[in-house]
C-alpha positions as CSV (number, residue, x, y, z in Angstrom):
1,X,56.6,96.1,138.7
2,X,58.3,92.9,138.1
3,X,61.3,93.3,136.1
4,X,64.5,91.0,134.4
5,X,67.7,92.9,133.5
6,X,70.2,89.9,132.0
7,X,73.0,90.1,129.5
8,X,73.4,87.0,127.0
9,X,77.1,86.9,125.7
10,X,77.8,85.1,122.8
11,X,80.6,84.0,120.1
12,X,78.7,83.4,117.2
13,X,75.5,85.0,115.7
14,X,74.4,81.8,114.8
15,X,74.0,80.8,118.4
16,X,72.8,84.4,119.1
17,X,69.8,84.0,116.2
18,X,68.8,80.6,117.9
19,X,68.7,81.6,121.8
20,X,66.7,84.6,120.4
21,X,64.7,82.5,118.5
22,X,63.8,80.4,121.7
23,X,63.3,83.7,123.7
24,X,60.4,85.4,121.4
25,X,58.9,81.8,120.6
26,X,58.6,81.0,124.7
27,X,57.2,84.4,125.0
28,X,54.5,84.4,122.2
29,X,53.2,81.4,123.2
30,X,52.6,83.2,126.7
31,X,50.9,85.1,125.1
32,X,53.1,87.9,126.0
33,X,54.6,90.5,123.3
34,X,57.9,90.5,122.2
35,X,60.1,93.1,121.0
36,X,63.5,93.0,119.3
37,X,65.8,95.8,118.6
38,X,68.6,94.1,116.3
39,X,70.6,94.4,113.3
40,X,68.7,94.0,110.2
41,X,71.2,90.2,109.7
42,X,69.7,89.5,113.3
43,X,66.3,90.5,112.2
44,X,65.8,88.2,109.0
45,X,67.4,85.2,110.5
46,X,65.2,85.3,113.6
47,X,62.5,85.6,111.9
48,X,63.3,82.6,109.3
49,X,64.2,80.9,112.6
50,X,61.1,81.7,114.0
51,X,58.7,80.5,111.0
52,X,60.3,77.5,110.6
53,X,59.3,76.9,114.3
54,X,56.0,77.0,113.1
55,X,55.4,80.7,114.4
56,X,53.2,82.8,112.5
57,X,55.7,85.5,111.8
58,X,53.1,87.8,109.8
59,X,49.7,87.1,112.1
60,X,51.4,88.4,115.4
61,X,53.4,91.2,113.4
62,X,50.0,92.3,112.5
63,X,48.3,92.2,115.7
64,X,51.7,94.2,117.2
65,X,52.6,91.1,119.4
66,X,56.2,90.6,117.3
67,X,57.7,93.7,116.8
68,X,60.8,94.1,115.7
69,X,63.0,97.5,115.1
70,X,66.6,98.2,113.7
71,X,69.0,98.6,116.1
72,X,71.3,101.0,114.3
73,X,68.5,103.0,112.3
74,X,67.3,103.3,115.9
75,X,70.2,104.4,117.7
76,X,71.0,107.2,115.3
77,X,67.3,109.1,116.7
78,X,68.7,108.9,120.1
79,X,72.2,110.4,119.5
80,X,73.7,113.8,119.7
81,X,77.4,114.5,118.7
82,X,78.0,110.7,120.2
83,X,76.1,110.8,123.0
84,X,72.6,109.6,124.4
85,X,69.9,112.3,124.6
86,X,68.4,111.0,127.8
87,X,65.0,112.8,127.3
88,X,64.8,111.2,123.6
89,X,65.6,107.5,125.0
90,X,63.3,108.1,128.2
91,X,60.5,108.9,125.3
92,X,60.8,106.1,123.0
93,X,61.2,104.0,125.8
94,X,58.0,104.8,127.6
95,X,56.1,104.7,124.1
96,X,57.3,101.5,123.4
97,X,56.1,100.0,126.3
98,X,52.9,101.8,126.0
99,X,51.8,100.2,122.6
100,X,52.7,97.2,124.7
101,X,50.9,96.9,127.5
102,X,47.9,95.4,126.7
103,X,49.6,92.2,126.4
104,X,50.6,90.5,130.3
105,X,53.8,90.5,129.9
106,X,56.4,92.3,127.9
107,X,59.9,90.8,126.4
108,X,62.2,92.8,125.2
109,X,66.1,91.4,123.3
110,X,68.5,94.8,122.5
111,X,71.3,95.2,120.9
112,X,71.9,98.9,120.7
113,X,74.0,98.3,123.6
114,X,76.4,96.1,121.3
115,X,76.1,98.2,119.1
116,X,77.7,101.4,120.7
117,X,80.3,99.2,122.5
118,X,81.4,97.5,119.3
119,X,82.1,101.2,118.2
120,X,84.0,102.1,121.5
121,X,81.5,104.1,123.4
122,X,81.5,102.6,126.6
123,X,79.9,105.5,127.8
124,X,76.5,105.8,126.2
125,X,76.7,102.0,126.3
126,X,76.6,102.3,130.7
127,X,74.4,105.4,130.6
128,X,71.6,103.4,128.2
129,X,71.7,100.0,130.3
130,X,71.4,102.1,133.1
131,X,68.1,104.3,131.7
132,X,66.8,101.1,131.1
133,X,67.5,99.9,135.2
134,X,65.8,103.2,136.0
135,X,62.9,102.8,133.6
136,X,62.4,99.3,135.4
137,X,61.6,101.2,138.6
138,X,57.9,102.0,137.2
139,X,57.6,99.7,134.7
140,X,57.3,95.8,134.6
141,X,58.8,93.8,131.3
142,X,62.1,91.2,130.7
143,X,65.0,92.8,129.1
144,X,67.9,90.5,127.6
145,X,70.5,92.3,126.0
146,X,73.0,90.1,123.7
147,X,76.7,90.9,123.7
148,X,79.5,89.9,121.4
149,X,82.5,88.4,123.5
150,X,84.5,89.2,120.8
151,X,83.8,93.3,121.8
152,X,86.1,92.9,124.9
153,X,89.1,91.4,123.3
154,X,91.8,93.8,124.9
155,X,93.6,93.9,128.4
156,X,91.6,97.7,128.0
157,X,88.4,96.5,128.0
158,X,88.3,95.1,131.4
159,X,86.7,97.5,132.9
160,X,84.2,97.9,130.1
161,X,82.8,93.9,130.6
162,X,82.8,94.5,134.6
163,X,80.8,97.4,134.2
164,X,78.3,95.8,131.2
165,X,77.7,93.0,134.3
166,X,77.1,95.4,136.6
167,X,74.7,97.1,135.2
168,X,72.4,93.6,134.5
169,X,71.3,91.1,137.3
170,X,71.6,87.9,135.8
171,X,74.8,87.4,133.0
172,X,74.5,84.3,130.8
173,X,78.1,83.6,129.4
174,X,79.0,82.9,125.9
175,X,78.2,79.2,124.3
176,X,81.1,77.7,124.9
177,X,80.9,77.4,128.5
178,X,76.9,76.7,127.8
179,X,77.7,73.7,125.9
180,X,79.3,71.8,128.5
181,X,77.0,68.9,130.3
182,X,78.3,68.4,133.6
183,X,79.7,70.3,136.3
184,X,82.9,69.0,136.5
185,X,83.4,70.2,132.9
186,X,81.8,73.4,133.6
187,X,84.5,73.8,136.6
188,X,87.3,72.6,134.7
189,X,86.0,75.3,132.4
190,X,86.4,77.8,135.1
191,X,89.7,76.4,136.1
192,X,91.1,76.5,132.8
193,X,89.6,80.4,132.4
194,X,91.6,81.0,135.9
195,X,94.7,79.9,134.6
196,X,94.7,81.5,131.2
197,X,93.7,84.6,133.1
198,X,96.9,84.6,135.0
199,X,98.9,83.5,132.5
200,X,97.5,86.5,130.5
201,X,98.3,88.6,133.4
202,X,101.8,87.1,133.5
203,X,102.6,88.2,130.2
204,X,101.1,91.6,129.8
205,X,103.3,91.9,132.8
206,X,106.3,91.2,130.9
207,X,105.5,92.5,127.6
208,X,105.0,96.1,129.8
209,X,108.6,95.3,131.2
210,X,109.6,95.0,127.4
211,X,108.0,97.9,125.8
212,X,109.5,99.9,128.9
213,X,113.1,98.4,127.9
214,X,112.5,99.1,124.4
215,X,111.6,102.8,125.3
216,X,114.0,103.2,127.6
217,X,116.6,101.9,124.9
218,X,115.0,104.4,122.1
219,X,115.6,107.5,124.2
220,X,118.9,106.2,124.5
221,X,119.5,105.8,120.8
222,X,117.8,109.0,120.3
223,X,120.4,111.0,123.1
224,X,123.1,109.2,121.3
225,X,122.6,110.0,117.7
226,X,121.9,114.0,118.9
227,X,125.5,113.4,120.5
228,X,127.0,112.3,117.2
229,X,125.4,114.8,115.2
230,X,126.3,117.6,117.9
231,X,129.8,115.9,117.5
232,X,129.7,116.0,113.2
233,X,128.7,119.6,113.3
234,X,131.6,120.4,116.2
235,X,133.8,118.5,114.0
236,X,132.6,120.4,110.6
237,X,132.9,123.8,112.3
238,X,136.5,122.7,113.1
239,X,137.2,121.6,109.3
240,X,136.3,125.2,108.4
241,X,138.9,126.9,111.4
242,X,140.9,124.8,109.7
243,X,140.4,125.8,106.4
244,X,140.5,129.5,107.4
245,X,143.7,129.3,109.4
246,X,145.2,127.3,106.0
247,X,144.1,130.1,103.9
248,X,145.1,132.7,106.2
249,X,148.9,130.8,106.6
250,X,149.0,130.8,103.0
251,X,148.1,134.6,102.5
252,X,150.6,135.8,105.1
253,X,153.1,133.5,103.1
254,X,152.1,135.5,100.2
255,X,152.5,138.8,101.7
256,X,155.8,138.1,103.1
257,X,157.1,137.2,99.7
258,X,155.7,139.6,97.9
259,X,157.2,142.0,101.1
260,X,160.6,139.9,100.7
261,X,160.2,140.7,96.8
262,X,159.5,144.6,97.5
263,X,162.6,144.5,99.4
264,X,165.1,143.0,98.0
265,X,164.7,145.0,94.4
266,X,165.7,147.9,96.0
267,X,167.8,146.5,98.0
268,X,169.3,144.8,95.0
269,X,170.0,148.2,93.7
270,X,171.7,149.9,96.5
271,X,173.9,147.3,96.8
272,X,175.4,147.3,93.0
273,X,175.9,151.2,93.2
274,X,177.6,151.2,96.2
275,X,179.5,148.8,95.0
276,X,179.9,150.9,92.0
277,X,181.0,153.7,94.2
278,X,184.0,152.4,95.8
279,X,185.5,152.7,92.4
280,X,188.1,154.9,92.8
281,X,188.2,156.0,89.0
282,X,184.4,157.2,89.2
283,X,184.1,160.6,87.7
284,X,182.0,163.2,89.9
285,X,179.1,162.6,87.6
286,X,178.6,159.1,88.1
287,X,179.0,159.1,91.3
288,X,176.3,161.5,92.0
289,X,174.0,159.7,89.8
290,X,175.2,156.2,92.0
291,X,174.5,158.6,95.2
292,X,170.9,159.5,93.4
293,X,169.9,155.7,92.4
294,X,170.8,154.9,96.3
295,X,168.8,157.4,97.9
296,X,165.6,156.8,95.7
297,X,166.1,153.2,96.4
298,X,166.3,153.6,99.8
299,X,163.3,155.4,100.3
């Protein structure tokens, strides 16, 4: 029951295509069958890789010895509302290795896993490496699964790359650090990761301390504004007291002349025929009709 689990990151499908190339040729010429589960871009240019290595593509594809299914048209069987059906993965699995185990060995490159992660489901992602650690239990076969470094490109997807190399027990990194000759320049490499790590860490650090000034600074805009415009409508409802006690000045100024008016008319009257009254040469009859005028007046 002799198994491999590794994870291959890369940064460039061309470098993916190649290394994949190099697997399924090594494997085929042990005589072992190989299986891919890629992208239908992975799929052609492998397979262009691998005839012009002088692998015949068609002769093995016919015996079943080069097999090669889509990685997306796949993963669609084995989800439900987002997530893996475990007894559907568990089944193609085990069938897949069944139509392959007449050959010694078995070699098997997914991407499925990329797939989901590229879409942000880290979850299925874990849970399918992991039905694939517990498959390896019974069964014997290499498994490489390729990665796209550019998937985990977020302080948020920490977690998500520790728990991908968790899952595998040998990790291959990405080309860049591949392509280095020596081992000085592979540690300098290292070194150079180190640094950029903590300088990374550095300024998340402040950019945190920023976006906490800036929200701090935003709730205090926003309590100031609902100040001013608690203050605008105070000082609106004030306008209108103001307005009301004007209007209510100017009707009692209204109502005191018209009251001054009302009062002196008669007033006005009384006056003149009492005057007229002190006459002493008033008859009798106008001086009851002066009393009259005064008493109507005066009522």
């Amino acid at each position: 029951n002799k198994h491999s689990h590794s994870v291959q990151f890369y940064e460039s499908d061309n470098f993916l295509c190649a290394s994949l190339s190099i697997f399924a040729t090594k494997a085929l010429r042990n005589g072992d069958a190989v299986l891919i589960v890629a992208t239908k871009e992975h799929i052609e240019d492998v397979e262009q890789r691998l005839r012009t290595m002088e692998i015949q593509v068609e002769n093995f594809k016919l015996r079943g010895q080069l097999r090669f299914k889509n990685a997306e048209e796949t993963l669609s069987t084995l989800l439900v509302n987002g997530l893996l059906d475990r007894d559907i993965v568990l089944s193609l699995i085990g069938t897949l290795l069944d139509e392959l185990a007449d050959y010694p060995g078995i070699w098997i490159y997914g991407e499925m896993v990329n797939v989901l992660c590229s879409a942000g489901n880290i979850e299925a992602t874990i849970t399918l490496e992991e039905i694939w650690n517990e498959v390896a239990q019974t069964r014997s076969f290499e498994l490489m699964c390729g990665y796209s470094i550019g998937t985990f490109t977020s302080e948020g997807h920490g977690t998500a790359f520790l728990d991908v190399c968790g899952v595998h027990n040998s990790v291959t990194p990405a080309e860049s650090y591949l392509a280095l000759q020596d081992q000085r320049a592979q540690l300098q490499f290292i070194a150079e990761m180190q640094q950029k790590a903590i300088a990374l860490q550095t300024e998340i650090v402040r950019h945190r301390a920023t976006e906490l000034a800036l929200r701090n600074r935003e709730i205090e805009l926003k309590r100031a504004n609902e100040e001013l415009k608690r203050a605008n409508e105070e000082l609106k409802q004030a306008n209108l007291d103001l307005q009301a006690a004007n209007e209510a000045t100017r009707a009692k100024s209204r109502f005191l002349a018209n009251m001054s008016h009302e009062f002196r008319t008669p007033l006005t009257a009384i006056v003149g025929f009492a005057e007229l009254m002190m006459d002493p040469n008033l008859n009798f009859e106008d001086r009851r009709d002066a009393t009259q005028v005064i008493i109507r007046n005066g009522k």
